[in-house]
Backbone as JSON, one array per atom type, in Angstrom:
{
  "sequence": "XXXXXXXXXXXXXXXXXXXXXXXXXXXXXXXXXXXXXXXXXXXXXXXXXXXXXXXXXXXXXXXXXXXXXXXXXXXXXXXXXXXXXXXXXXXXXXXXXXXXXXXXXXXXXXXXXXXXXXXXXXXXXXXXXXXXXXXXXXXXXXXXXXXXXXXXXXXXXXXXXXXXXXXXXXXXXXXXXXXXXXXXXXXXXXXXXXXXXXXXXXXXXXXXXXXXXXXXXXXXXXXXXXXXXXXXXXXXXXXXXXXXXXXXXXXX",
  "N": [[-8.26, -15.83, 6.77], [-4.97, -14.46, 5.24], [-4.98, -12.69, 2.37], [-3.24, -12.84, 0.87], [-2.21, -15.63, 1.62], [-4.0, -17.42, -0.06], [-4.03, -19.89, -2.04], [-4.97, -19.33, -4.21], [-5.22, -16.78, -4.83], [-4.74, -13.52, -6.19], [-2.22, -12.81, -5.26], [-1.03, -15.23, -5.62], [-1.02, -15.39, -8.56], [-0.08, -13.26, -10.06], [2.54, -12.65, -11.82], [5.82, -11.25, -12.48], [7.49, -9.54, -15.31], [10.34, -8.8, -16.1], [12.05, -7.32, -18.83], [14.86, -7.34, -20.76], [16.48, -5.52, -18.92], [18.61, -2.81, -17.95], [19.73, -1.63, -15.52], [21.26, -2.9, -12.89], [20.21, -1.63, -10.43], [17.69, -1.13, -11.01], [16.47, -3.61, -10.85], [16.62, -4.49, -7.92], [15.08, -2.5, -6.6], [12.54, -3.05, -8.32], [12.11, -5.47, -7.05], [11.59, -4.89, -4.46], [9.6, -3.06, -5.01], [7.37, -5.1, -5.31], [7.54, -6.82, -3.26], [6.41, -5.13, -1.49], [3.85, -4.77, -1.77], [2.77, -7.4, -1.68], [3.38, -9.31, -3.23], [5.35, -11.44, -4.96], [6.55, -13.42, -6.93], [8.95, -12.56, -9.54], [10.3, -12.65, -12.67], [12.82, -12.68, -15.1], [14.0, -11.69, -17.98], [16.87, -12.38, -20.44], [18.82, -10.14, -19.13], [20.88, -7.19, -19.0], [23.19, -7.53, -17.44], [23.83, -10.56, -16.35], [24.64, -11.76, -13.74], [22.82, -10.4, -12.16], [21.14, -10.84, -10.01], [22.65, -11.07, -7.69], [24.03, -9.22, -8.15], [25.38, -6.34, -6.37], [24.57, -3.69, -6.06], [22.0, -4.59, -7.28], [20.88, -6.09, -4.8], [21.46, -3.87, -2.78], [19.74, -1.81, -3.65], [17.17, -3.44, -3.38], [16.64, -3.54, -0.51], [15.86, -5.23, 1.76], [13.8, -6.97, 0.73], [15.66, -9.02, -0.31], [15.05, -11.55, -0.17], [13.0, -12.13, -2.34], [14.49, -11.61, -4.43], [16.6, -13.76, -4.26], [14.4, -16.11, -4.68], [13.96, -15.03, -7.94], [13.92, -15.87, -11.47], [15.79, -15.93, -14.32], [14.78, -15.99, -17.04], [15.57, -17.2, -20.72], [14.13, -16.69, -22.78], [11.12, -14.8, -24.05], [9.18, -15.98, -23.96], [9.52, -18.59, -22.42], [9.74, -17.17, -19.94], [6.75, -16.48, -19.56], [5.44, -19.23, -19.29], [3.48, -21.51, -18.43], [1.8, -19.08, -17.75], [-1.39, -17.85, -18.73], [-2.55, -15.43, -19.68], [-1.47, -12.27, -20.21], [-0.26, -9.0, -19.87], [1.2, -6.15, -21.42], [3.4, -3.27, -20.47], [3.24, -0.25, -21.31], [4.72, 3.12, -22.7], [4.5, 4.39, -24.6], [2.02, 4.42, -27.0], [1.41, 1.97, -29.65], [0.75, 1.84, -33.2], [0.14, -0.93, -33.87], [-1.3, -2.82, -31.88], [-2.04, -4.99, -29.39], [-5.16, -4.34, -27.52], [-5.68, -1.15, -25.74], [-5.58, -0.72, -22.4], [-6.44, 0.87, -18.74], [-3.95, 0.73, -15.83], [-6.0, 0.0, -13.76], [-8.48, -0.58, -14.81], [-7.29, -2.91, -15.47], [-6.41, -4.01, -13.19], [-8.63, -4.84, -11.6], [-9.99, -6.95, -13.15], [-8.18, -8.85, -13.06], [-8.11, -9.51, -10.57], [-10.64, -10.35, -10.31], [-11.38, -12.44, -11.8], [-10.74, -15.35, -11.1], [-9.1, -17.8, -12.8], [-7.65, -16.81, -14.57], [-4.26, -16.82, -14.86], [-1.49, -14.53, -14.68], [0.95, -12.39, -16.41], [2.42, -9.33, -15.89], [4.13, -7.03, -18.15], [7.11, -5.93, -18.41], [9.75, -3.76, -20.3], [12.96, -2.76, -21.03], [14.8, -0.05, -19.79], [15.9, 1.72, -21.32], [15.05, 1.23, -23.93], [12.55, 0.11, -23.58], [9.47, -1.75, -24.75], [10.32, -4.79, -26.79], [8.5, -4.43, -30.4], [7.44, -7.01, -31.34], [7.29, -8.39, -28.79], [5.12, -6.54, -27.27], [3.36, -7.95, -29.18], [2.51, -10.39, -28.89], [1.31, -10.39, -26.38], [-1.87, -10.23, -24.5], [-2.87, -7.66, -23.75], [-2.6, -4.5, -23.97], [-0.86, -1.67, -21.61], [-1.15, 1.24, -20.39], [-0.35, 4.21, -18.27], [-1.64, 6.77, -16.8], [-0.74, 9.68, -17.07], [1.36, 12.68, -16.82], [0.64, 14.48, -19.53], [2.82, 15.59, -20.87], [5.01, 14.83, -20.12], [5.5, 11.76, -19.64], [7.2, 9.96, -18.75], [8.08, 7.01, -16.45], [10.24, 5.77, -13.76], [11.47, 2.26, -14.21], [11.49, 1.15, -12.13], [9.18, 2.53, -10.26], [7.22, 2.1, -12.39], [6.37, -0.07, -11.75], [5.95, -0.24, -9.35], [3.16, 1.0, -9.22], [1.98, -0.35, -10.93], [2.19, -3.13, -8.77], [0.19, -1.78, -6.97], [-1.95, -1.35, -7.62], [-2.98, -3.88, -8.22], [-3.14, -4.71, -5.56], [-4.69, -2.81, -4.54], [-6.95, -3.58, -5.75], [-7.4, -6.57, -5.47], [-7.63, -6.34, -2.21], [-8.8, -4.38, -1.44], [-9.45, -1.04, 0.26], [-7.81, -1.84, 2.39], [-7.45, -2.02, 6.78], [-4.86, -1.94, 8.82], [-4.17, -5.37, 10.38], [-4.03, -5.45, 12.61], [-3.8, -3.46, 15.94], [-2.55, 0.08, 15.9], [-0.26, 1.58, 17.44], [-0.58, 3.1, 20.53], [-3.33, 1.75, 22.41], [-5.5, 1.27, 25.06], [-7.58, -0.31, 27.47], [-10.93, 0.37, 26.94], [-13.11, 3.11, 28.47], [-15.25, 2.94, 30.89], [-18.45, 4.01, 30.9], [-19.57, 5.16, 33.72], [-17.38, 5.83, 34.83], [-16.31, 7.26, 32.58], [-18.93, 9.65, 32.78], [-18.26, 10.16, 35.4], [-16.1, 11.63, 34.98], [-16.39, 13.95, 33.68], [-18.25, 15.5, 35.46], [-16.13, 15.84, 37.71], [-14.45, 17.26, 36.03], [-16.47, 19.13, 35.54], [-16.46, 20.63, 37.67], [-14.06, 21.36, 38.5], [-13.8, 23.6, 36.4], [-15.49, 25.49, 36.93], [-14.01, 26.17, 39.04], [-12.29, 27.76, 38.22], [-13.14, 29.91, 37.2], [-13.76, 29.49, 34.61], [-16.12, 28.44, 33.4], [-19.42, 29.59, 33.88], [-21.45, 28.13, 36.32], [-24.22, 29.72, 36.51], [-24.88, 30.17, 34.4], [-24.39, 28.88, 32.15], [-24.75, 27.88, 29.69], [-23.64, 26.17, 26.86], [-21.51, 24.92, 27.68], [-20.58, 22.42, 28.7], [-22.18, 20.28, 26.96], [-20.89, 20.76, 24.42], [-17.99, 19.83, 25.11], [-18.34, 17.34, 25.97], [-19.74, 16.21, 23.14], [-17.05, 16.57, 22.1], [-15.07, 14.5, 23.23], [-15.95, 12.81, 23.11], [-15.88, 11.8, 20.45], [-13.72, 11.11, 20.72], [-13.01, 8.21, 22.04], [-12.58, 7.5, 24.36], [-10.41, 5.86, 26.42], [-9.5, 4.08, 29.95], [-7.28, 4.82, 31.21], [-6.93, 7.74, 29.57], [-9.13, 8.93, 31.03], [-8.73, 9.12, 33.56], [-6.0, 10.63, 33.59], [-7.48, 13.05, 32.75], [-8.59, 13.23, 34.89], [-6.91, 13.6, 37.07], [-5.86, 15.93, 36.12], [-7.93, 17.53, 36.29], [-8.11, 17.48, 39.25], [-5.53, 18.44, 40.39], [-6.2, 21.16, 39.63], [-8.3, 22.01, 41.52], [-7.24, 21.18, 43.44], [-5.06, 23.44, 43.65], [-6.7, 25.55, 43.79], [-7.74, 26.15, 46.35], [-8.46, 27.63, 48.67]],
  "CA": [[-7.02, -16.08, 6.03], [-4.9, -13.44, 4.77], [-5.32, -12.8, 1.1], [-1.91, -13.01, 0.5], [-1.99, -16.53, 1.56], [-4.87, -18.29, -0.84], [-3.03, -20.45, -3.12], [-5.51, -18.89, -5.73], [-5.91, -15.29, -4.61], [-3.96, -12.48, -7.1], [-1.22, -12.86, -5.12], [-0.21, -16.34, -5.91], [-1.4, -16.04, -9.26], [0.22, -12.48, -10.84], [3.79, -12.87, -12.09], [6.24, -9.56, -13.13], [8.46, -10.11, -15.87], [11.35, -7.56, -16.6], [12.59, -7.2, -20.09], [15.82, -6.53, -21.4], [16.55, -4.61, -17.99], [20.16, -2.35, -18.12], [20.39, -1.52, -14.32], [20.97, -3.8, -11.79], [19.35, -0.92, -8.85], [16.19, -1.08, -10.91], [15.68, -4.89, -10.57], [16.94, -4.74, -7.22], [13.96, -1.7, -6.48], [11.2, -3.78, -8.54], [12.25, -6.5, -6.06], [10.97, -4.35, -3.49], [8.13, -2.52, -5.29], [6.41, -6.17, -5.62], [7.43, -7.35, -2.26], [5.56, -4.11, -0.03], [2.4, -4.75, -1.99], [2.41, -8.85, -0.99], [3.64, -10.49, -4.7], [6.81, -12.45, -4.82], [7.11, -14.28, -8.53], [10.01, -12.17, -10.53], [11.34, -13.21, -13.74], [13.94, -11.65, -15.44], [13.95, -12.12, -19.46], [17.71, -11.88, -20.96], [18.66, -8.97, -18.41], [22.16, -7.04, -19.4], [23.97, -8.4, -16.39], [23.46, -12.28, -16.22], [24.24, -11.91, -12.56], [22.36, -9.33, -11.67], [20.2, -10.85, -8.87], [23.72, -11.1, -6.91], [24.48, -7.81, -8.39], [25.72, -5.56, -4.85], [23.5, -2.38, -6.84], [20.43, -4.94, -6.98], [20.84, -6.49, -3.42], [21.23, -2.82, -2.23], [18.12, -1.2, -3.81], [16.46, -4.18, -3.11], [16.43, -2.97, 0.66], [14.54, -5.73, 2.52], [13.61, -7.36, -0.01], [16.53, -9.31, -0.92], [14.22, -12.74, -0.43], [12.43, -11.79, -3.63], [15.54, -11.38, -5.71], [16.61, -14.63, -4.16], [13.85, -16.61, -5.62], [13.93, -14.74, -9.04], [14.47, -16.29, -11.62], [16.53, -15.43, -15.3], [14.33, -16.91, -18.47], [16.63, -16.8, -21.43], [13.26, -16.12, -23.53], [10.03, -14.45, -23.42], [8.44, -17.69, -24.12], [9.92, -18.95, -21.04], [9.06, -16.44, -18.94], [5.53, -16.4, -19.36], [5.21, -20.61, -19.58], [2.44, -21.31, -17.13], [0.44, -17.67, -18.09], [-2.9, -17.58, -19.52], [-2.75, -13.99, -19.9], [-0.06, -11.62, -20.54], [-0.11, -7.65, -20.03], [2.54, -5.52, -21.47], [3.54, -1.86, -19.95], [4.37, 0.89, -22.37], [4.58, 4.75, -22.03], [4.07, 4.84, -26.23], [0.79, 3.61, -27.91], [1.45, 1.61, -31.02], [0.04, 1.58, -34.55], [-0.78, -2.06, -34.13], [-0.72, -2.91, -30.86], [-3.37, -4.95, -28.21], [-6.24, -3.49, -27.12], [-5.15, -0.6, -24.39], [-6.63, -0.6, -20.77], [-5.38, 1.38, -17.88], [-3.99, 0.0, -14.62], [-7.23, 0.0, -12.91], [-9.27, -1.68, -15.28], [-6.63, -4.19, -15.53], [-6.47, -5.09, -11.85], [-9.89, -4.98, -11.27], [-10.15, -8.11, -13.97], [-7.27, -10.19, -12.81], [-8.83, -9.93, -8.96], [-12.11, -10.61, -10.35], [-11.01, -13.93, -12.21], [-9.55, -16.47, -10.82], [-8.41, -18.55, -13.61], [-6.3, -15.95, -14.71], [-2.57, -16.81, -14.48], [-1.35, -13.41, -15.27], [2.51, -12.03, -16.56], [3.3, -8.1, -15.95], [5.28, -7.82, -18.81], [7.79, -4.24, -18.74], [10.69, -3.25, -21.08], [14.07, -2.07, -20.63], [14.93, 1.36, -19.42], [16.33, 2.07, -22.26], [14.11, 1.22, -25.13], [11.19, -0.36, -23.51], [9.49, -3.34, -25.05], [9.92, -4.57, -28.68], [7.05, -4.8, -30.86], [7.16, -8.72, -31.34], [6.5, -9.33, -27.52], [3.86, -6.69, -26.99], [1.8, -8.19, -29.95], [2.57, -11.71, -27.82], [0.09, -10.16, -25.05], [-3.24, -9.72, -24.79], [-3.73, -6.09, -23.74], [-1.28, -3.03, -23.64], [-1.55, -1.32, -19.72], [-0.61, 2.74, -20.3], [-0.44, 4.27, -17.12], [-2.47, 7.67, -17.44], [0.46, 10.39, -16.83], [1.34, 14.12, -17.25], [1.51, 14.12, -21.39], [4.36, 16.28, -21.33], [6.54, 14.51, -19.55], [4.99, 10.51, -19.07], [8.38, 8.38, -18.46], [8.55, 6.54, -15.25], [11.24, 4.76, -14.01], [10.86, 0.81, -14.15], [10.74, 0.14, -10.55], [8.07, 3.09, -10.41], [5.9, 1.87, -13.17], [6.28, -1.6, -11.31], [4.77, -0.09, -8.24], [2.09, 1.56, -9.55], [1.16, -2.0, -11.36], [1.74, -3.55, -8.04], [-0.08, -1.73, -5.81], [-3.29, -1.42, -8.08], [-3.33, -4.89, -7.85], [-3.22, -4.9, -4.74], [-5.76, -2.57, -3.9], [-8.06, -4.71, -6.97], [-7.52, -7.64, -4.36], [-7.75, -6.58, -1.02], [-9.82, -2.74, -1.56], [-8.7, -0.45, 1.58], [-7.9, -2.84, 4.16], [-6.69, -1.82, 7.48], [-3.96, -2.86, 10.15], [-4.99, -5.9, 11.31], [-3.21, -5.26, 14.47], [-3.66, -2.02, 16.43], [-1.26, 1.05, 15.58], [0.24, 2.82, 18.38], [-1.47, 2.47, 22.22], [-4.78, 1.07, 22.62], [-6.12, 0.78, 26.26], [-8.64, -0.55, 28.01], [-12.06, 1.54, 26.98], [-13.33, 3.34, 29.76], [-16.71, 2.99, 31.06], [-19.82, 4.59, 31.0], [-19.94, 5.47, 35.1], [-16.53, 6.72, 34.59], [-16.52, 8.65, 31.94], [-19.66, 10.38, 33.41], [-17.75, 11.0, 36.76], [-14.99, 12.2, 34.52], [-16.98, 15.29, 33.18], [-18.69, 16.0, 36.88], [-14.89, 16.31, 38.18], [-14.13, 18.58, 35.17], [-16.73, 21.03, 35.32], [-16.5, 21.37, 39.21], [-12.38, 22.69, 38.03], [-13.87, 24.55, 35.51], [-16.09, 26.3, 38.0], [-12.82, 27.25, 39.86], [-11.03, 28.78, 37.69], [-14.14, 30.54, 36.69], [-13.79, 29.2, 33.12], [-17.49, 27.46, 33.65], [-20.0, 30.1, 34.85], [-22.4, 27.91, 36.88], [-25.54, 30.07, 36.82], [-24.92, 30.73, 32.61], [-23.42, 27.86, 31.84], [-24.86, 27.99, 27.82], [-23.5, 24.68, 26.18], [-20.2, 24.53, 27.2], [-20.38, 20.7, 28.75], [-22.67, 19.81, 26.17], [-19.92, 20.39, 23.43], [-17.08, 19.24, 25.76], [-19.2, 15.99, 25.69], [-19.11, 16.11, 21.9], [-15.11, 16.5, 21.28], [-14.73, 13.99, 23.74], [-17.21, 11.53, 22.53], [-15.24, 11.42, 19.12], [-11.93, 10.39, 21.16], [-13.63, 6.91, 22.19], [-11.64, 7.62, 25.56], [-9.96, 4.74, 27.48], [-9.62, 4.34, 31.31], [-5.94, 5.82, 31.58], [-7.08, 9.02, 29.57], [-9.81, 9.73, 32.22], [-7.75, 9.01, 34.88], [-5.67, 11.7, 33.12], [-7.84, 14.14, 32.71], [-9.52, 13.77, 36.05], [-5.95, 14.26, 37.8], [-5.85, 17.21, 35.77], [-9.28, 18.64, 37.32], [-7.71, 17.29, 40.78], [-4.53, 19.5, 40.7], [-7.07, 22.91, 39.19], [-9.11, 22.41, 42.41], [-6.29, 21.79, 44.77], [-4.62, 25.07, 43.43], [-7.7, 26.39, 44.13], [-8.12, 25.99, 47.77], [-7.77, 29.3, 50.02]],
  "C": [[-6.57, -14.81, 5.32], [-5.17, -13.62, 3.17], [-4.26, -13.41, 0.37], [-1.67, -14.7, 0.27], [-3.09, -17.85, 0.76], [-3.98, -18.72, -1.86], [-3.98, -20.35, -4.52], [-5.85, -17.25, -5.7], [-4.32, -14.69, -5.74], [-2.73, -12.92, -6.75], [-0.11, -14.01, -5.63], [-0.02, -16.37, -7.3], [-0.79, -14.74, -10.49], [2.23, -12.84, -11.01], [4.4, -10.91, -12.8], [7.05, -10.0, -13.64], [9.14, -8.86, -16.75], [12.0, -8.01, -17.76], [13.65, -7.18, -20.72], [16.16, -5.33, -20.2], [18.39, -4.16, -18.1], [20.32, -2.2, -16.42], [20.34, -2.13, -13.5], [20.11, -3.31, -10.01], [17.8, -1.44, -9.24], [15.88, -2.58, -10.52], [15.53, -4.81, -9.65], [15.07, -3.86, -6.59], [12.31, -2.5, -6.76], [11.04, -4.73, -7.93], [10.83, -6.12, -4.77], [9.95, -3.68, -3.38], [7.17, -3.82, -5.16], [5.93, -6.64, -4.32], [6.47, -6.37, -1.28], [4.23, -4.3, -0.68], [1.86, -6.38, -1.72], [2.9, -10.26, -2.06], [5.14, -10.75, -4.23], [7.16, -13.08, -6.4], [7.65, -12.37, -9.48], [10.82, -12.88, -11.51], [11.92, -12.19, -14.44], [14.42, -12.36, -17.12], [15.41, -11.51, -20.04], [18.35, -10.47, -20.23], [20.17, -8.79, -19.31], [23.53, -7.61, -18.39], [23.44, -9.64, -15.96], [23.39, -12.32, -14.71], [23.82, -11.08, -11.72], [21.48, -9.72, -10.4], [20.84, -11.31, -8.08], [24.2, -10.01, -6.68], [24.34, -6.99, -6.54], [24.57, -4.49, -5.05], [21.76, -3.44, -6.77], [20.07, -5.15, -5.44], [20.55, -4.9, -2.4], [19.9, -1.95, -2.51], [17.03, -2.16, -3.77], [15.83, -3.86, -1.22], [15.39, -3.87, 1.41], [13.95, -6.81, 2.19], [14.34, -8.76, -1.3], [15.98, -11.47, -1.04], [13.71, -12.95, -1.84], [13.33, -12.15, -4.64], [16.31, -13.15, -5.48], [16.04, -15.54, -5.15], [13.29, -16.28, -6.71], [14.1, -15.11, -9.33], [14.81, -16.0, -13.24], [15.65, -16.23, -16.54], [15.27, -16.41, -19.83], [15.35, -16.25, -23.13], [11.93, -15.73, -22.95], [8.98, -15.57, -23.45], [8.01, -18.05, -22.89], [9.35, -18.19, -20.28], [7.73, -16.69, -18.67], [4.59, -18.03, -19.24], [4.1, -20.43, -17.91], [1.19, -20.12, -16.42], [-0.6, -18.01, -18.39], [-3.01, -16.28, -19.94], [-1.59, -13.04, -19.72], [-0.9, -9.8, -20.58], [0.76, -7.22, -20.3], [2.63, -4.01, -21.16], [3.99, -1.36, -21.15], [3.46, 2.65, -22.19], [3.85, 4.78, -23.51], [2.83, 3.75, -26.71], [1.31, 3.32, -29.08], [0.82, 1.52, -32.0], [-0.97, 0.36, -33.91], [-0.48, -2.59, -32.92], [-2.13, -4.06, -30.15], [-4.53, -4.16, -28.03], [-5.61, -2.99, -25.74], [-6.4, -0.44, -23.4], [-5.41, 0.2, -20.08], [-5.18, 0.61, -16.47], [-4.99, -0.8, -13.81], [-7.8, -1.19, -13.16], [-8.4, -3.08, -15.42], [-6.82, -5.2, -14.28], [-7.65, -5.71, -11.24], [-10.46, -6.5, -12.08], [-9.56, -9.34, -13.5], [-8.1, -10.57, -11.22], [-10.44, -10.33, -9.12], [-12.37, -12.38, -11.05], [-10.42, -14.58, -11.8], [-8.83, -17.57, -11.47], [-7.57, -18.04, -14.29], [-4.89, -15.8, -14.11], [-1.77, -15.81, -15.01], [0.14, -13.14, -15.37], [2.08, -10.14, -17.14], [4.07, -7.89, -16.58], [6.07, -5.83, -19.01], [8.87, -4.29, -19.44], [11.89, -3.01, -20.58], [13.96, -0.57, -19.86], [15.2, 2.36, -20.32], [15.46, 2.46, -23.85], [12.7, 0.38, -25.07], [10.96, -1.78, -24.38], [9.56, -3.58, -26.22], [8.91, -4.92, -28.95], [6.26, -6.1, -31.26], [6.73, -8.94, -29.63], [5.08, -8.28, -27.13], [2.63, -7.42, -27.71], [2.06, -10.06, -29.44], [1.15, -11.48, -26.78], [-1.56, -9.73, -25.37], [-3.74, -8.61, -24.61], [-2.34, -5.35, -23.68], [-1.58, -2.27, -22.51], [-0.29, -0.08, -20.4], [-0.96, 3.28, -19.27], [-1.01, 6.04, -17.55], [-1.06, 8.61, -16.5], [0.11, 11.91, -17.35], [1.89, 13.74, -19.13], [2.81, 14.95, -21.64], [5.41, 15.67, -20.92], [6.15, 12.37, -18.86], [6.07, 9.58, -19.11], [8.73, 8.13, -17.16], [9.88, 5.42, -15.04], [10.72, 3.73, -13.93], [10.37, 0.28, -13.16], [9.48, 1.26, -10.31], [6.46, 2.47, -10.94], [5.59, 0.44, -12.45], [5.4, -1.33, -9.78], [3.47, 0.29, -8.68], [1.03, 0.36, -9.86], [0.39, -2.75, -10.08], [0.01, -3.47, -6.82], [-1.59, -1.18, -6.06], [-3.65, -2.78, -8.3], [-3.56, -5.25, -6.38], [-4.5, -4.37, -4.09], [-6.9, -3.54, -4.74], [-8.3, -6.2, -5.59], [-7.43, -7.41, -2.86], [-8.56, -5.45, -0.4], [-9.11, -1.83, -0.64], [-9.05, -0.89, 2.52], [-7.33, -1.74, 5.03], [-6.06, -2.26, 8.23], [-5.18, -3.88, 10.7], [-5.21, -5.98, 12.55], [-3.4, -3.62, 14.55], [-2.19, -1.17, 15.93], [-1.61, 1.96, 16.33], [-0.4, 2.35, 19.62], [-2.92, 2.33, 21.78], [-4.81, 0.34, 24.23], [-7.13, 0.29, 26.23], [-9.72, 0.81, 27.61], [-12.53, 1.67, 28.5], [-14.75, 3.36, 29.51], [-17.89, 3.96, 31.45], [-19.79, 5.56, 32.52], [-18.4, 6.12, 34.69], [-16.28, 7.76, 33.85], [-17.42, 10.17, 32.44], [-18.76, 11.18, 34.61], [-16.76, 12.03, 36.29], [-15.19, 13.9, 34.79], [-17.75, 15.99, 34.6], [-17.18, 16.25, 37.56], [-14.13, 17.23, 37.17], [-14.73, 19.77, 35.22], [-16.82, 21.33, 36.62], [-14.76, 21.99, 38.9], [-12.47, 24.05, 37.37], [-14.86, 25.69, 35.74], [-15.16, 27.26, 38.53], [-12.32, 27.78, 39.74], [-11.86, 29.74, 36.85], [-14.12, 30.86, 35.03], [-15.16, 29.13, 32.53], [-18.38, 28.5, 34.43], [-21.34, 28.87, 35.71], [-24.63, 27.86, 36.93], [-25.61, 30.64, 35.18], [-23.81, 29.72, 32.19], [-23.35, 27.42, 30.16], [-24.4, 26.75, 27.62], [-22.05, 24.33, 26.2], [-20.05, 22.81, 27.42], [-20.71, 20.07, 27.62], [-21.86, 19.24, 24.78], [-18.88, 19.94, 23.81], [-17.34, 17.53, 25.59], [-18.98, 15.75, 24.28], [-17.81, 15.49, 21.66], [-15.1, 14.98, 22.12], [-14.98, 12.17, 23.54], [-16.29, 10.83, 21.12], [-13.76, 10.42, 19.04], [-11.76, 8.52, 21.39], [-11.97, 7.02, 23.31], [-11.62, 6.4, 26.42], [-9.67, 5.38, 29.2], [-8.33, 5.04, 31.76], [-6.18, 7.06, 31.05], [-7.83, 9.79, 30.39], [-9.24, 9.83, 33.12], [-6.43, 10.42, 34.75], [-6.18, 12.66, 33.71], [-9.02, 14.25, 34.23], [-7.75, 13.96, 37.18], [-5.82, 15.79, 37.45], [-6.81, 18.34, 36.74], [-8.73, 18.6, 38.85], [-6.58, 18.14, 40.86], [-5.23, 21.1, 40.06], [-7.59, 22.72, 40.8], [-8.2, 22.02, 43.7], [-5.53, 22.55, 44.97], [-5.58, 26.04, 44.27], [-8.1, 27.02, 45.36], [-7.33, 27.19, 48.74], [-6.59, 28.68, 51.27]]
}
C-alpha cells in the first residue's frame, strides 16, 4: 500500500494552515508545494482575498495542483482551523521572548511520522507580518527553519515546501520510483554475455587494439565496467554488431 494511502499514515493526518495570507500566487504555490510531496488538507485562516482559492493568480501558481485549492477550505478563525488537531506547530523566521519550545523541521517530522495519534496543523503567517503572538502561544512548539542568519526570510510557499517535504521524507525515508525510469530490457544472460566479450576481443585483436600474446588486463577490466552496467539482451546484441562491422572492415 502506498503510504500516501493509509487512512492513518502522515499523510492523512498533517494539515497546513495559512495565516492572514496577502497574495493570492502564494496560496495558489503552497497548493502545489503540499500537493508534490503527497498532502492535500489546506486551510486558509481569514486570508486578504475571501476568494482567493478562485483567485486566477492562485489557480495559476497553483500549476497542477488546482485539485488541492479546490478542496481548501477558508476558517474564519484560528480556532476553526485547527478543530480536529491534537497538536499544532507554528513557523516563524523570529524567535520570541515567550514563545513554545523551538524544534527544527527535522526533529519535528521525525515525531509526527513516528506517532500516529498525532493529528497535526502546520501553522504559517502572512507574508507580511508573519504570525501574531496570541496564535503561536496557541501551539505547542515553534518550527525555525535553520537558514543563512543574514538573510533568513523565505517566501511562504518556500517555507511550506521545506515543511512539506521533511515530512515527507520523516514518512516515507528515500523511496524510489516504483515504476522503472526510462528503458529497461530484458537482462541478458550469462552464455550471452560471455559470447559477447569473446566476439569483442576477437575485433579488438583486429584493429590491433588487443595484443593477443601481451594481452595484460585489458578484458579483465572491460569485464569490470561492463559488469556495473547490469547489461540487457539488446545492449549485447549492440555491442556484438559493433565487433561484427570492426571484423568485417577488417577482412583483406
Amino acid at each position: 500500500m502506498n503510504p500516501s494511502q493509509s487512512s492513518n499514515s502522515l499523510f492523512e493526518r498533517l494539515r497546513f494552515v495559512l495565516v492572514g495570507t496577502s497574495h493570492p500566487g502564494n496560496v495558489g504555490a503552497a497548493a502545489r508545494a503540499i500537493k508534490t510531496m503527497g498532502f492535500r488538507q489546506l486551510v486558509l485562516v481569514d486570508p486578504r482575498y475571501p476568494d482567493v482559492l478562485t483567485h486566477e493568480e492562485a489557480i495559476a501558481f497553483a500549476s497542477g495542483a488546482q485539485d488541492v485549492l479546490a478542496e481548501a477550505r477558508i476558517a474564519s478563525s484560528f480556532e476553526e482551523a485547527i478543530e480536529g488537531c491534537n497538536y499544532a506547530a507554528a513557523l516563524s523566521a523570529r524567535l520570541r521572548e515567550f514563545s513554545p519550545p523551538v524544534t527544527a523541521p527535522r526533529a519535528l517530522a521525525a515525531r509526527l511520522a513516528q506517532d500516529a495519534g498525532l493529528r497535526a496543523a502546520l501553522v504559517f503567517g502572512s507574508e507580511r507580518y508573519g504570525l501574531p503572538n496570541e496564535v503561536i502561544a496557541r501551539c505547542n512548539v515553534l518550527i525555525n527553519i535553520p537558514a543563512n542568519p543574514g538573510y533568513s526570510s523565505l517566501n511562504l510557499a518556500q517555507a511550506v515546501q521545506v515543511l512539506a517535504w521533511e515530512a515527507r521524507q520523516a514518512a516515507c525515508g528515500d523511496e524510489v520510483p516504483s515504476q522503472p525510469v526510462g528503458f529497461q530490457g530484458e537482462a541478458a544472460e550469462l552464455a550471452e554475455i560471455e559470447g559477447m566479450f569473446q566476439h569483442l576481443e576477437q575485433a579488438l585483436i583486429a584493429i590491433d587494439f588487443l595484443d593477443p600474446d601481451n594481452p595484460k588486463k585489458l578484458m579483465p577490466r572491460l569485464r569490470r565496467l561492463f559488469s556495473r552496467s547490469q547489461l540487457e539482451k539488446e545492449e549485447v546484441n549492440i555491442l556484438r554488431g559493433i565487433a561484427n562491422k570492426i571484423l568485417h572492415k577488417r577482412k583483406p
